[in-house]
MARBA-640550 format. One record per residue (C-alpha): residue number from 1; residue in three letters; x, y, z. Coordinates in steps of 0.001 Angstrom, whole numbers, plus 500000, padded with zeros to 6 digits. Layout:
REM MARBA-640550
R   nr  rest       X       Y       Z
R  NUM   ALA       X       Y       Z
...
REM end
This chain:
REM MARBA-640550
R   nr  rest       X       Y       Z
R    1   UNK  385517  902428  170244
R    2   UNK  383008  903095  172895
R    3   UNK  381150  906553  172630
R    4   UNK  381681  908273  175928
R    5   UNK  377991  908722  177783
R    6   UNK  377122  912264  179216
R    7   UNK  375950  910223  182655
R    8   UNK  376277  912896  185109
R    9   UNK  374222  915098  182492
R   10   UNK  371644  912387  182064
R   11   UNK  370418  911531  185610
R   12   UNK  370847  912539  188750
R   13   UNK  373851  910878  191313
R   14   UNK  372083  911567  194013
R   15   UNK  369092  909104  192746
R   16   UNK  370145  905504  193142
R   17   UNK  366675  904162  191145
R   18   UNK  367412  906899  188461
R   19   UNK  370490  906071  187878
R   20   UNK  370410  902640  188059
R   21   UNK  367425  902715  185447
R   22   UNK  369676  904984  182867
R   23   UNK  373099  902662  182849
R   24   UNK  370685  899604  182496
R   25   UNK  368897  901472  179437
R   26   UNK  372300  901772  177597
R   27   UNK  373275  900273  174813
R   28   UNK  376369  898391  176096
R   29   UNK  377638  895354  176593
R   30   UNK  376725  894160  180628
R   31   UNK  380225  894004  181092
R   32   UNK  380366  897841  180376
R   33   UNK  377537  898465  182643
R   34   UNK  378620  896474  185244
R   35   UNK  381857  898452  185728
R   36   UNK  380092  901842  185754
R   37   UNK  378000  900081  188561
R   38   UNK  380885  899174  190071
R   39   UNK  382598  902950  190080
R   40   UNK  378717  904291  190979
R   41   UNK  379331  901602  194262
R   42   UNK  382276  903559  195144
R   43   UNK  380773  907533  194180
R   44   UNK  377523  906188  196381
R   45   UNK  380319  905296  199406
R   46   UNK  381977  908585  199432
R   47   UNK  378621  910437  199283
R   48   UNK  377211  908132  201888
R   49   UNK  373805  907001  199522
R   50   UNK  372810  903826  200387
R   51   UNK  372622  901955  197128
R   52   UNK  372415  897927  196809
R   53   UNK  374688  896906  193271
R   54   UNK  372550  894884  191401
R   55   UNK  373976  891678  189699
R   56   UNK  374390  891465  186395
R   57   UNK  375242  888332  184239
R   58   UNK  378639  888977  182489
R   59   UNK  379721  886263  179207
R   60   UNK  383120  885862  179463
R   61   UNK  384702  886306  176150
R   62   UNK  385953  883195  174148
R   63   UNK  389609  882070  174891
R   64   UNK  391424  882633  171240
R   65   UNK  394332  879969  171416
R   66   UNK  396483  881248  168496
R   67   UNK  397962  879027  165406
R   68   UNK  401422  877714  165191
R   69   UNK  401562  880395  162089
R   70   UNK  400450  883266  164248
R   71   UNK  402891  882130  167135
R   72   UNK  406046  881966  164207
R   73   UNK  405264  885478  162665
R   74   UNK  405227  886882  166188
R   75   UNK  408704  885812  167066
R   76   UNK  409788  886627  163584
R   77   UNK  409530  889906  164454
R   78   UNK  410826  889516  168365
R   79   UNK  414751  889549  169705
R   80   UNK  416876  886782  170069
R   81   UNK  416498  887629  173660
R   82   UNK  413011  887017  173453
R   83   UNK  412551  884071  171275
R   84   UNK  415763  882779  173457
R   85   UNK  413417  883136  176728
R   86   UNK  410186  881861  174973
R   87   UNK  412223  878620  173831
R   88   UNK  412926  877897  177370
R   89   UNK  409620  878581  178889
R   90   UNK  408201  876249  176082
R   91   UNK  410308  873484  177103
R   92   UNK  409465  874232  180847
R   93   UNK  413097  874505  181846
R   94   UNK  414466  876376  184895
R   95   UNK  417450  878540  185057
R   96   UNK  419466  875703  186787
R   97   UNK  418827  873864  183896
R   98   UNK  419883  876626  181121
R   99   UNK  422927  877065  182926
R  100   UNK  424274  873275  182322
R  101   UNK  423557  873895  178831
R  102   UNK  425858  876718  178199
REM end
């Protein structure tokens, strides 16, 4: 859980450089600080500061592919309905062709 940051009480709004220089100090992920940029961007636009958003280099996180085992204990827990319409999305069939099954 992220601990909320007192950032109006730490620098000043009207100070691009000073705030700028406190949301790069935290101690968060650049993702984090790249979306309080981002809502800054919008604060400086309604306040008419000129302000420049800096770039900041994001890693994307890791794509988790999950097991066959995970897959099975989540639709042993799901509705017919549900496993029903995962089935035919596995099998990559289209309601024309569920409709000459039945």
């Amino acid at each position: 859980m992220h601990r909320k940051s007192n950032l109006k009480q730490q620098t000043d709004f009207y100070n691009p450089f000073e705030t700028e220089k406190y949301v790069l100090s935290l101690n968060n992920a650049n993702k984090y600080k790249s979306t309080v940029f981002t809502a800054y961007q919008h604060y400086c636009l309604t306040k008419k500061i000129t302000w420049v958003l800096p770039r900041i280099k994001c890693r994307s996180a890791p794509i988790i592919v999950p097991t066959e085992l995970r897959i099975s204990k989540v639709f042993g827990r799901c509705s017919l309905k549900y496993i029903t319409t995962f089935q035919i999305s596995k099998h990559e069939l289209r309601p024309d062709d569920v409709s000459k099954i039945v």
